[in-house]
SEPAVEX-169183 format. One record per residue (C-alpha): residue in three letters; x, y, z; residue number from 1. Coordinates in steps of 0.05 Angstrom, whole numbers. Layout:
BEGIN
Ala;X;Y;Z;NUM;
...
//
This chain:
BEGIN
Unk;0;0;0;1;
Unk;56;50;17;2;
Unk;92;33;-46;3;
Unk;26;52;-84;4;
Unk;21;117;-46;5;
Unk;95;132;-59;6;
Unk;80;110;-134;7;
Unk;23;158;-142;8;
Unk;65;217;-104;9;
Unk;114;214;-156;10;
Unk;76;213;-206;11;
Unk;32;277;-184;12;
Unk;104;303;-169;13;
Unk;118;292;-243;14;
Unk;50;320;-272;15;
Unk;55;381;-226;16;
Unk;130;390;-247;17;
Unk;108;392;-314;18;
Unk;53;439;-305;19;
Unk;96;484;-268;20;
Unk;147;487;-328;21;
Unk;86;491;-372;22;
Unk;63;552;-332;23;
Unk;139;575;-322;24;
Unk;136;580;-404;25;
Unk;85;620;-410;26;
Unk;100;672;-357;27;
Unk;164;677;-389;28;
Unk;142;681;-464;29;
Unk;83;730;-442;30;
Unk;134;772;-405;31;
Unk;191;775;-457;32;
Unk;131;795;-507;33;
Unk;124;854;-473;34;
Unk;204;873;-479;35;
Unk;222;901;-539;36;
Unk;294;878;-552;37;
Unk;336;878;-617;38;
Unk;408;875;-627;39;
Unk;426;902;-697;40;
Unk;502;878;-712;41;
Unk;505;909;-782;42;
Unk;555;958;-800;43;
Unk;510;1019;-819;44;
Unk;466;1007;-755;45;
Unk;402;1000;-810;46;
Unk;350;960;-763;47;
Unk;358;1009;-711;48;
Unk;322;1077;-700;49;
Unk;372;1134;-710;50;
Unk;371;1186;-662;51;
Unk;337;1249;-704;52;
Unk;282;1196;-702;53;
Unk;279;1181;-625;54;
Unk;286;1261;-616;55;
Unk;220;1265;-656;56;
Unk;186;1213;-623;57;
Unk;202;1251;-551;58;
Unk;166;1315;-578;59;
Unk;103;1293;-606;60;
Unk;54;1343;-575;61;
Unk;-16;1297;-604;62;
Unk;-27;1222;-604;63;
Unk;-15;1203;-686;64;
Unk;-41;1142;-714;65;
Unk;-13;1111;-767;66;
Unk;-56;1053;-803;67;
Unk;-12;1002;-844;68;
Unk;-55;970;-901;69;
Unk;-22;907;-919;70;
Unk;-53;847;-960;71;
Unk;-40;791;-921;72;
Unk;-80;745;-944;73;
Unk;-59;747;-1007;74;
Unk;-38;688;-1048;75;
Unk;4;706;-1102;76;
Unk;35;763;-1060;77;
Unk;109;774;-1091;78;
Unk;157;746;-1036;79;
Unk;201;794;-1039;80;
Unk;150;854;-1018;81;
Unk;126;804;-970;82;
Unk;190;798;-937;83;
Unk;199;871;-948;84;
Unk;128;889;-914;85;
Unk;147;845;-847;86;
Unk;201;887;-853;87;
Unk;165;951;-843;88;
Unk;119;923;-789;89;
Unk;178;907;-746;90;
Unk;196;985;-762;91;
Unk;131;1009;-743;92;
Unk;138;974;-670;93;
Unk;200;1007;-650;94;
Unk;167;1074;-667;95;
Unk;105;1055;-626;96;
Unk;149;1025;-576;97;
Unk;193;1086;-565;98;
Unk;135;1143;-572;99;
Unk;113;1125;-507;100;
Unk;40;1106;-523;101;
Unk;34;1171;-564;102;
Unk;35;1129;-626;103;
Unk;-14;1069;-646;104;
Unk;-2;1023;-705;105;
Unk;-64;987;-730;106;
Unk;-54;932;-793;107;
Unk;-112;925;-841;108;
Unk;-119;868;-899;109;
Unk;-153;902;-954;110;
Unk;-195;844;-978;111;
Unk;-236;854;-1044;112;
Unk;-307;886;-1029;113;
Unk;-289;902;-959;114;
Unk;-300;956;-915;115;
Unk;-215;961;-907;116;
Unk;-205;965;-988;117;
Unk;-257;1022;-980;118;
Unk;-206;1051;-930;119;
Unk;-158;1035;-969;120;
Unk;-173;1073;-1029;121;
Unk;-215;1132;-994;122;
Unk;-138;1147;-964;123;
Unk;-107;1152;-1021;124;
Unk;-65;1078;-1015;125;
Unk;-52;1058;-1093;126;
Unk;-71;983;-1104;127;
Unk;-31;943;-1157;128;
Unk;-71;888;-1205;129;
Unk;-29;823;-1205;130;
Unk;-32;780;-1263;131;
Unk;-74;740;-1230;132;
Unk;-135;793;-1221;133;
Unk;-124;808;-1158;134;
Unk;-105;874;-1118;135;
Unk;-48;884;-1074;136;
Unk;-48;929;-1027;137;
Unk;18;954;-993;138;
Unk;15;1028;-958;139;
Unk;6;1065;-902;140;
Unk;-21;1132;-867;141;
Unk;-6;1172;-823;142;
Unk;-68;1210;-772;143;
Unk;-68;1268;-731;144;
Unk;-114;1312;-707;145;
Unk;-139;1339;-776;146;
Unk;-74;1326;-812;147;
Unk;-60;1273;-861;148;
Unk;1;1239;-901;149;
Unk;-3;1175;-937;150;
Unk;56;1135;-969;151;
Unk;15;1102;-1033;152;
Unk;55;1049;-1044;153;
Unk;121;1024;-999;154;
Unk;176;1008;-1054;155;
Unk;216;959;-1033;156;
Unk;278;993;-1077;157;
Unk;274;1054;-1022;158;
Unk;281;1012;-965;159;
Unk;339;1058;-945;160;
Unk;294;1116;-942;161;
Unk;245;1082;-903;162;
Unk;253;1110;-836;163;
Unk;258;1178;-863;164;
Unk;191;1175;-900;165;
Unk;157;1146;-837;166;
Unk;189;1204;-784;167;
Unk;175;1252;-845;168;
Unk;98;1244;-838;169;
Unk;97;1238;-765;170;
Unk;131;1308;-768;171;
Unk;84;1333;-819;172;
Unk;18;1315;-783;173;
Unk;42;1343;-724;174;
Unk;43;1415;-752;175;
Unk;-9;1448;-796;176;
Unk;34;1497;-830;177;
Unk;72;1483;-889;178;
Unk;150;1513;-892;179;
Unk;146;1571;-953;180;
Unk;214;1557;-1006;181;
Unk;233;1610;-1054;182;
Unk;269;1580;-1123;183;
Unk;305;1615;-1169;184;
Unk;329;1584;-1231;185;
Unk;362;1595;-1305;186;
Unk;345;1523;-1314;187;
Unk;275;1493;-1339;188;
Unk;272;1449;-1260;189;
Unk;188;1460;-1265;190;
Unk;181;1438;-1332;191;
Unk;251;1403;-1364;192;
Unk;265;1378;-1438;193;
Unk;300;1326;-1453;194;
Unk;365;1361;-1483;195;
Unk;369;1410;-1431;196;
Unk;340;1484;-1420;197;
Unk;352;1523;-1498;198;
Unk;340;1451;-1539;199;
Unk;301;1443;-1576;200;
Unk;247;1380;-1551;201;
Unk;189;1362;-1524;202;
Unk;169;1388;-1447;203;
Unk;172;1340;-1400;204;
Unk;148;1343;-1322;205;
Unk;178;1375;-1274;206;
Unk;252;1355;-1244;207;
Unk;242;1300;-1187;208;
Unk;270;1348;-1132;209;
Unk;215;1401;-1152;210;
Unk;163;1343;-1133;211;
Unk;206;1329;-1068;212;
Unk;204;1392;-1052;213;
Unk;125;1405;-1057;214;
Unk;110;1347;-1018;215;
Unk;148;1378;-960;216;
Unk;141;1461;-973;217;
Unk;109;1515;-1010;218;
Unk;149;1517;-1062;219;
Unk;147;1584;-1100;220;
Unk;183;1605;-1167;221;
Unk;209;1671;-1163;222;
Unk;217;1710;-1228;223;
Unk;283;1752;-1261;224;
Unk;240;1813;-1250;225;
Unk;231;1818;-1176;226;
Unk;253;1871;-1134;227;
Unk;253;1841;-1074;228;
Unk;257;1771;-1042;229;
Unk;196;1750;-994;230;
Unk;213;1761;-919;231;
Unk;162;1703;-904;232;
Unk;208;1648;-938;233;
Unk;235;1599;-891;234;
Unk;292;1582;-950;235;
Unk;315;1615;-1011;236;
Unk;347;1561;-1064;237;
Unk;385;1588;-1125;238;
Unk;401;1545;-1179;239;
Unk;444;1564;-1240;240;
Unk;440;1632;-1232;241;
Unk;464;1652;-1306;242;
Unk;465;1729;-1314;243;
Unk;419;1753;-1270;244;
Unk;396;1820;-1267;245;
Unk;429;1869;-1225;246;
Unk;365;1882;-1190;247;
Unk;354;1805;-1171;248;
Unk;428;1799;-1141;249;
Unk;409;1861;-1101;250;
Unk;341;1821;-1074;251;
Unk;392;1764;-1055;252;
Unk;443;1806;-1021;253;
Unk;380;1840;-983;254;
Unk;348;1779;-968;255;
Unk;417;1746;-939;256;
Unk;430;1803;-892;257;
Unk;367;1800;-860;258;
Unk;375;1737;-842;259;
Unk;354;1695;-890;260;
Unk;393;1626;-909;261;
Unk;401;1614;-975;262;
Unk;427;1545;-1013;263;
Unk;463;1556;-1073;264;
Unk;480;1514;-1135;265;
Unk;534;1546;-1195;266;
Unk;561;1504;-1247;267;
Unk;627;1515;-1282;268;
Unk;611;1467;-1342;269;
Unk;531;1452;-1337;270;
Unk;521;1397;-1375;271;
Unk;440;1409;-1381;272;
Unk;441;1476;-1405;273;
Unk;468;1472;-1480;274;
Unk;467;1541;-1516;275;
Unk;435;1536;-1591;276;
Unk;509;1536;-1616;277;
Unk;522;1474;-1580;278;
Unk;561;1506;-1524;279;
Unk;561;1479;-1443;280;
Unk;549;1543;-1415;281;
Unk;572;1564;-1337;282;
Unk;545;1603;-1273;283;
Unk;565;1634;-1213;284;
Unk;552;1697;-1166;285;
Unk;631;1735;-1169;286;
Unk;602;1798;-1129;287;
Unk;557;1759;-1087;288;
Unk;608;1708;-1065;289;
Unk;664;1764;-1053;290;
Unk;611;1796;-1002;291;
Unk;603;1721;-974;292;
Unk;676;1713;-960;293;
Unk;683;1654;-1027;294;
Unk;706;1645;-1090;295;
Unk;706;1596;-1146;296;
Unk;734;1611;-1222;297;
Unk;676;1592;-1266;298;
Unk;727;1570;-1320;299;
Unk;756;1520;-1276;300;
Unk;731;1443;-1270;301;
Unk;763;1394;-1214;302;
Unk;787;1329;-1251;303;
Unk;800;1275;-1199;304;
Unk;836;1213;-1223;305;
Unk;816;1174;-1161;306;
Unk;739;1182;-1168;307;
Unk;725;1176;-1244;308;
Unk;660;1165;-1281;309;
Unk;650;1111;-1330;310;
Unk;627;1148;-1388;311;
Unk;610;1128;-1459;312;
Unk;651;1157;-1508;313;
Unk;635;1172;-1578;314;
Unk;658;1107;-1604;315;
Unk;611;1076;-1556;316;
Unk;668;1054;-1516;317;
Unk;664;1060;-1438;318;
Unk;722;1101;-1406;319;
Unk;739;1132;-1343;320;
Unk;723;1199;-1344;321;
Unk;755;1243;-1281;322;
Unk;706;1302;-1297;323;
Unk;650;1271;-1277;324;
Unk;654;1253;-1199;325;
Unk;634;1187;-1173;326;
Unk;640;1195;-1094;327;
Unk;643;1153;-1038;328;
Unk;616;1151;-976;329;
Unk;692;1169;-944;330;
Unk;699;1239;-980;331;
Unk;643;1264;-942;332;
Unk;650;1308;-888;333;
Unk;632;1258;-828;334;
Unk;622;1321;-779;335;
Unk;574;1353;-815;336;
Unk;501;1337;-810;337;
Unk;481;1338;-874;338;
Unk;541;1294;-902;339;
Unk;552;1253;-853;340;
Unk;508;1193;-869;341;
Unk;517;1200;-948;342;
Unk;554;1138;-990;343;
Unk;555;1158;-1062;344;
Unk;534;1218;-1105;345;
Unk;557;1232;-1175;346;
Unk;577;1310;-1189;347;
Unk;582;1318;-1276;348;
Unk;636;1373;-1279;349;
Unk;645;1408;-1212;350;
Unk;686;1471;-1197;351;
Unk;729;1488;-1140;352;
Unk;698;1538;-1079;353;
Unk;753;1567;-1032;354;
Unk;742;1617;-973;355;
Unk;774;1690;-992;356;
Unk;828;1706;-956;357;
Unk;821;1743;-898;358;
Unk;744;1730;-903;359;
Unk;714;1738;-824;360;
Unk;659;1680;-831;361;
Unk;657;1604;-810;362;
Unk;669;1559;-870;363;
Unk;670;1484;-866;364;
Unk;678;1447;-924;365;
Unk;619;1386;-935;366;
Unk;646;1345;-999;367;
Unk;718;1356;-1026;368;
Unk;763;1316;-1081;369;
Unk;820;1277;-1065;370;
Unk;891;1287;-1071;371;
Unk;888;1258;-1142;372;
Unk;864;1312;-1176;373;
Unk;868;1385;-1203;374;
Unk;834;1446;-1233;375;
Unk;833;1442;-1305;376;
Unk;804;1492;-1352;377;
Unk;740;1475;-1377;378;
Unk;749;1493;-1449;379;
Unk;799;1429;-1449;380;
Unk;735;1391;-1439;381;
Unk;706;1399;-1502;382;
Unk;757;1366;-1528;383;
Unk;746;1299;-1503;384;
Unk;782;1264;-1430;385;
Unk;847;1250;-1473;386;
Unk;872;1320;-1472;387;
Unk;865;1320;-1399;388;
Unk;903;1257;-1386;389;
Unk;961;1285;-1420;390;
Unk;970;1352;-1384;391;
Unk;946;1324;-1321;392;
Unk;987;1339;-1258;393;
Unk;957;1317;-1190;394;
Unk;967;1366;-1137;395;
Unk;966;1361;-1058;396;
Unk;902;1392;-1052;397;
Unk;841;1377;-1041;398;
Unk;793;1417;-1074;399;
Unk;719;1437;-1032;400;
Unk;664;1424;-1080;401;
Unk;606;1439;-1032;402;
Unk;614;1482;-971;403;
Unk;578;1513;-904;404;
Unk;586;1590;-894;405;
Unk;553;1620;-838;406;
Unk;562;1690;-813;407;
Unk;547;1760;-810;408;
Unk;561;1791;-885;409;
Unk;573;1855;-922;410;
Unk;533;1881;-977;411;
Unk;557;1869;-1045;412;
Unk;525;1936;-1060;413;
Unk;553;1988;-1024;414;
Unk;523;2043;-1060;415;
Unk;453;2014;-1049;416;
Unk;405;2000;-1099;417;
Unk;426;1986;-1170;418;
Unk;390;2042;-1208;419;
Unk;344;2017;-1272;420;
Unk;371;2036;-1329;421;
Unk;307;2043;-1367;422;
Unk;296;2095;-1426;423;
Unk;227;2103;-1422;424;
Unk;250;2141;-1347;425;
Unk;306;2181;-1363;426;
Unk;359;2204;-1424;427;
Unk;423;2180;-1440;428;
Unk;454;2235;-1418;429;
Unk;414;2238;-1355;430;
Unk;437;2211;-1287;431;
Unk;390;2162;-1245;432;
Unk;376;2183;-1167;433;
Unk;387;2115;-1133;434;
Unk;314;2099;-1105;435;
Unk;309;2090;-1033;436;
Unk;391;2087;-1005;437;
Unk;361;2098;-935;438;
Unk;325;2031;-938;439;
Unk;387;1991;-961;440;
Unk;422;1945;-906;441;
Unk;493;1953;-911;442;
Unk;507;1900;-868;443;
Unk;476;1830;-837;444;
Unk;421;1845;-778;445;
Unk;438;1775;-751;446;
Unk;473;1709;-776;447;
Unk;451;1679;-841;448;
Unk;479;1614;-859;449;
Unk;499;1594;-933;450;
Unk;512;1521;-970;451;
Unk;547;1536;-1039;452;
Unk;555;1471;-1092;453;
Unk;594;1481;-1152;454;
Unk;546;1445;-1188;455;
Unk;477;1447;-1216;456;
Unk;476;1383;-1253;457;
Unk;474;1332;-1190;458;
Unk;400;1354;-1192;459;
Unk;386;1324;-1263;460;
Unk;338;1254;-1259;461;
Unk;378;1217;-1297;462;
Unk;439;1230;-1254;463;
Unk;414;1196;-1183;464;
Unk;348;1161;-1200;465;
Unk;326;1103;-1256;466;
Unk;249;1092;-1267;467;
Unk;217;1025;-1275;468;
Unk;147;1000;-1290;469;
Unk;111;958;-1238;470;
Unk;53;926;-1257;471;
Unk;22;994;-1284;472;
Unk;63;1030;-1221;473;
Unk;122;1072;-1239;474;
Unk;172;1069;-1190;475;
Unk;228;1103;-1172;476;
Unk;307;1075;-1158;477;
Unk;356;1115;-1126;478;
Unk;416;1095;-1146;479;
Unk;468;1149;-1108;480;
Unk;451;1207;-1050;481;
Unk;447;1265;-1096;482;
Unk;375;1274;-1077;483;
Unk;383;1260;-1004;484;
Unk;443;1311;-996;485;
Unk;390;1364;-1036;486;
Unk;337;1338;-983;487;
Unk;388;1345;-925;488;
Unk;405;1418;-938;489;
Unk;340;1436;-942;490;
Unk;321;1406;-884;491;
Unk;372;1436;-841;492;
Unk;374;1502;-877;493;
Unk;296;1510;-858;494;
Unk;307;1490;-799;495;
Unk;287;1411;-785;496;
Unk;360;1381;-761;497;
Unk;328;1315;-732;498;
Unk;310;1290;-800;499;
Unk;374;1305;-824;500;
Unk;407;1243;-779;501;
Unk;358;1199;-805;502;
Unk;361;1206;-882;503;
Unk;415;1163;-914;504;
Unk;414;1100;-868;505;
Unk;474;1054;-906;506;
Unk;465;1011;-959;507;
Unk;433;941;-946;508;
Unk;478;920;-995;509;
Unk;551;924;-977;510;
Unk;600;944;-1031;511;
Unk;672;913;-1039;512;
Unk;716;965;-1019;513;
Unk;778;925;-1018;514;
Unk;768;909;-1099;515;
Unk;749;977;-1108;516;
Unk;824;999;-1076;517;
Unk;863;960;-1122;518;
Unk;824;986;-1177;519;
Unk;840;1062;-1159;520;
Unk;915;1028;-1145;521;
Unk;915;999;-1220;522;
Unk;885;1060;-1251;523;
Unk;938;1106;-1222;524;
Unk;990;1053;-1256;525;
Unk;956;1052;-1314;526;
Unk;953;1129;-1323;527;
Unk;1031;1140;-1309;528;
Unk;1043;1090;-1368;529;
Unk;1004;1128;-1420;530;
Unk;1016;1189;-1401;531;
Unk;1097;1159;-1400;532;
Unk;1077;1128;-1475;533;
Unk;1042;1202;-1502;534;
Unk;1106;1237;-1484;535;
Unk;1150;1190;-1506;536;
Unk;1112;1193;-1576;537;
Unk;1115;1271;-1572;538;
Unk;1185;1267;-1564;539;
Unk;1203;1222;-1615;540;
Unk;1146;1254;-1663;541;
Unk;1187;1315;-1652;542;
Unk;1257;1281;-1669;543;
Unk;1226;1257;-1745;544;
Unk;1204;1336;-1748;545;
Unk;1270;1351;-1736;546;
Unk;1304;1299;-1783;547;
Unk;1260;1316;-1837;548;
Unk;1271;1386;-1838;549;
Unk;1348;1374;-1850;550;
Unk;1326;1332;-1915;551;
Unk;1333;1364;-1979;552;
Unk;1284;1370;-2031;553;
Unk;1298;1300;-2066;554;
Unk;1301;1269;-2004;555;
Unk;1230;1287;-1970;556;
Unk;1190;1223;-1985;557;
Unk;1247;1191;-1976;558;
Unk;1266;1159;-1898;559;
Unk;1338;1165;-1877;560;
Unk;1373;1098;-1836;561;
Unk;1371;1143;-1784;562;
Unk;1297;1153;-1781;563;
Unk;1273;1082;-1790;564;
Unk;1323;1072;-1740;565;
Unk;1287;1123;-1689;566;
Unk;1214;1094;-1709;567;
Unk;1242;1027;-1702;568;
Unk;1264;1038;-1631;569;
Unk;1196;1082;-1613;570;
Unk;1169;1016;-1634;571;
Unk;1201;974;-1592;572;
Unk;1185;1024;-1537;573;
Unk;1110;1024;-1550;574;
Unk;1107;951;-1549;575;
Unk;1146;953;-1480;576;
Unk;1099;1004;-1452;577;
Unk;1038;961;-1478;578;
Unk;1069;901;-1448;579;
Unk;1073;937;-1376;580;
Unk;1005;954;-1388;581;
Unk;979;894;-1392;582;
Unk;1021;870;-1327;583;
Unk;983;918;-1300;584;
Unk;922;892;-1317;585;
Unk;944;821;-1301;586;
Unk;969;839;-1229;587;
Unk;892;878;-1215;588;
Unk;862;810;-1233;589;
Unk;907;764;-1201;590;
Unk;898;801;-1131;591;
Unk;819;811;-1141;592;
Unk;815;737;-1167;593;
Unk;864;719;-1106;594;
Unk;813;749;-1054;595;
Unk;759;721;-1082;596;
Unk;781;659;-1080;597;
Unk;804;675;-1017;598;
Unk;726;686;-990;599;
Unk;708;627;-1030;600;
Unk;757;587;-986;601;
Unk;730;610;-918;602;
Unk;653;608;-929;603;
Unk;660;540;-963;604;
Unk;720;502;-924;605;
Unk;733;537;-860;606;
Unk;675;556;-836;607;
Unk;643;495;-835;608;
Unk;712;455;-811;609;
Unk;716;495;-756;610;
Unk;646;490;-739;611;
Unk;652;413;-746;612;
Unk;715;415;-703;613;
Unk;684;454;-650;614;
Unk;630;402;-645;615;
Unk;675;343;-647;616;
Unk;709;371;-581;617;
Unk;653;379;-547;618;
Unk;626;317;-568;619;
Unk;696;282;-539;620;
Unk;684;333;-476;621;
Unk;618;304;-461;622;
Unk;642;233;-471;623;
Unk;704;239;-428;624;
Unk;654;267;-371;625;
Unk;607;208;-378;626;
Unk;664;164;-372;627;
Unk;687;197;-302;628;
Unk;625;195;-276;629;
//
């Protein structure tokens, strides 16, 4: 009998053991579902909120609801958006999760002939017809008060800007009031052509920045004609400014010294403004920028041999071109808000901005060249990259290509208001009263703060974005930050710094900057051959001239011993320099072929032997144990 007892006391000693760890379990999981805990190991930190974002999150004054409309229950939904939208619902929890309560996410499935696909499409949310007849659904919005933003459809290709876009909105519904931004531009940027501002060509939409811009600002165009710059602007942008009136670069200097900040694009070689002769024509702002404390020569073009382009040429052959400027992410100015999370951005023909000496202001440059490079002039471009190669000289510099002013500035018109030379007012012989000195401001009332790019042409479409056709959706790839550094000055300029930190977030692609080294390495070996080869033809080129001018008459079509002797040994010298060029070439291969199969090596071979090791120990650990025990 007391062996039955003991029997069944063990047994409800095992049953309640096992409800207790069954109980245990579920305290635990329901208590770790309430801790929000990720650890993001990536390089670029691109799971994690940034901290513009968290800053944002701590102010919101209203509760905002943002309602994510996602078609679950979808059969034939494409993976990869699938992936892409669980994605964005783990994004969505850390904002909920670190707004304290003041934001509340709710998920809808949009099923056909439902009240949510009413929702759906009364907001504004874009649905896309499958093949297969049916919708997909895949946006969000954003709800506050009486303020509204909605993201139609979330791209997958723009994952990088996805936290942006989301703290953007949250931002947006939290204020009424839209920020008011002032444009002035030579260039066609509200209504482009496809050759560039005087080709002929069909019109064509507006520049993808101008749309950018509305969706954030009142965006206004000001005209040549205007006399003076709206004090109501939270942000004047100038781009291309090619021979503007006197009376518009009086507005600007006005405008500055009251305050206002201004961001400024010139161009030394604008490659979408073509002149009816066929001529690149150039911009800049000489008498502003003196009174600014800058300068840059507007005949002058930074080549940089380190960061070239590849271009097409016109033998439809690709080649490195060091006038156009592919960047990386390590020429940016790290320090600097608006650079400092950028990793690419392509600049077609940029000139060199330097502060003027003795200039009183605070200048700090944002995106400079390397060391490889030099100021060229730009008629030398015309004539195609080879001329460049062979006068090129790299210098120690490196050259500033976009920089920060800020102070308190001169006028650049001293004697106040340019007078109007009109006819229909006054003779030729006649002398113009300036109108109004007494209301001219000869100096700034408080601090204004400048960003100056020496080019215009980083703004172009083509140049940071490629289009694509989705299933009747157009959507939009950028390829390079050109846009987000536009996006980032703006931003900061008008005065919203927390977005700033949040904007370019890293790549989720990571690119191979060890093969991209001894490419640079090779190219800089490559160029010191040919340029050695040019001169050594020049020289020898010159030698023949020299030979053949010593000839008499009878003898000009005939060659002397001596010069097949000198063309024979440029020969031989040519195919030596060609044969060192291709060693060259060799050696880049070998040591990209020899890391690759380096990596090939390790994730196929080690990595698993030394996981397999690793578990044969502590296999023989666990034996050897057992066996003392």
């Amino acid at each position: 009998m007391s062996e039955l007892n003991n029997m069944l006391k063990s047994r409800l000693f095992s049953i309640g053991g096992l409800v207790a760890v069954l109980i245990i379990i579920i305290l635990v999981n329901v208590l770790f579902a309430r801790v929000n805990f990720r650890l993001d190991v990536t390089g670029d930190k691109v799971y994690s909120l940034s901290e513009g974002t968290k800053k944002i999150l701590e102010n919101i004054s209203d509760q905002v609801s943002i309602k994510f409309f996602y078609s679950r229950s979808l059969d034939n939904f494409p993976p990869h958006l699938k992936a892409y939208a669980g994605r964005v619902l783990d994004f969505l929890s850390e904002y909920e999760f670190h707004s304290r309560k003041k934001i509340t996410v709710e998920v809808y499935d949009p099923k056909p002939d439902s009240e949510e696909e009413e929702w759906a499409q009364q907001f504004g949310i874009e649905g896309i017809n499958l093949p297969s007849g049916e919708t997909l659904y895949l946006g969000l919005v954003a709800l506050s008060a009486d303020q509204e933003e909605t993201i139609a459809f979330l791209d997958s290709s723009q994952e990088g800007r996805l936290e942006y876009d989301l703290a953007r909105m949250i931002s947006r519904v939290q204020s009424a009031k839209k920020q008011k931004i002032g444009l002035i531009s030579s260039l066609p940027v509200f209504a482009g052509t496809p050759m560039g501002f005087n080709m002929p060509g069909q019109a064509t939409e507006p520049w993808h920045f101008i749309k950018e811009l509305q969706n954030s600002y009142e965006v206004s165009q000001i005209e040549q004609d205007v006399e003076l710059i709206p004090d109501d602007l939270d942000l004047l942008v100038i781009i291309h400014p090619k021979e503007l009136s006197d009376t518009l670069e009086y507005a600007i200097d006005q405008y500055v010294l009251k305050g206002g900040n201004a961001l400024v694009f010139v161009d030394p070689f604008a490659t979408r403004d073509i002149t009816a002769q066929h001529q690149v024509s150039s911009s800049s702002l000489p008498r502003l920028f003196k009174a600014w404390g800058i300068e840059m020569e507007p005949e002058k073009a930074v080549v940089d041999f380190d960061f070239p382009t590849g271009l097409r040429n016109q033998n439809n052959q690709v080649e490195s071109n060091p006038s156009w400027l592919s960047l990386p992410g390590e020429i940016f100015n790290k320090d600097a808000l608006i650079t400092s999370q950028l990793n690419s951005m392509i600049l077609p023909v940029a000139g060199a901005i330097m502060k003027a000496e003795g200039a009183d202001i605070q200048y700090e440059p944002l995106i400079q060249s390397s060391t490889n490079s030099a100021l060229v002039n730009t008629f030398q471009l015309r004539f195609g990259i080879e001329e460049v190669r062979r006068e090129f000289q790299p210098t120690p510099d490196r050259y500033d290509l976009a920089v920060r002013i800020q102070g308190k500035f001169k006028t650049a018109f001293p004697d106040g208001k340019p007078r109007e030379d009109s006819e229909d007012t006054r003779n030729d012989n006649e002398v113009a009263e300036k109108p109004f000195p007494d209301q001219s401001l000869m100096e700034s009332v408080t601090k204004a703060v400048i960003i100056v790019v020496s080019d215009t042409d980083l703004l172009w479409d083509d140049y940071y974005l490629s289009k694509q056709n989705f299933l009747g959706l157009q959507l939009v790839n950028f390829f390079n930050n050109n846009l987000d550094f536009f996006q980032n000055a703006t931003e900061m300029l008008s005065g919203g710094d927390d977005l700033i930190s949040i904007r370019s977030r890293g790549k989720f692609e990571r690119p191979f900057t060890t093969v991209q080294m001894l490419e640079r390495k090779a190219a800089s070996q490559w160029l010191e051959r040919e340029q050695d080869l040019v001169k050594k033809a020049e020289e020898t080129n010159l030698k023949l001239k020299e030979m053949e001018n010593l000839k008499d008459a009878s003898q000009k079509f005939v060659l002397s011993k001596a010069q097949e002797e000198e063309i024979q040994k440029f020969k031989e010298e040519r195919l030596r320099i060609n044969n060192e060029l291709k060693m060259v070439r060799r050696h880049l291969r070998s040591e990209i072929e020899s890391l690759g199969t380096k990596i090939k090596f390790i994730n196929i071979f080690l990595m698993p032997l030394l996981v397999s090791v690793a578990g044969i120990g502590y296999a023989l650990y666990k034996r050897k144990k057992s066996l003392e025990n």
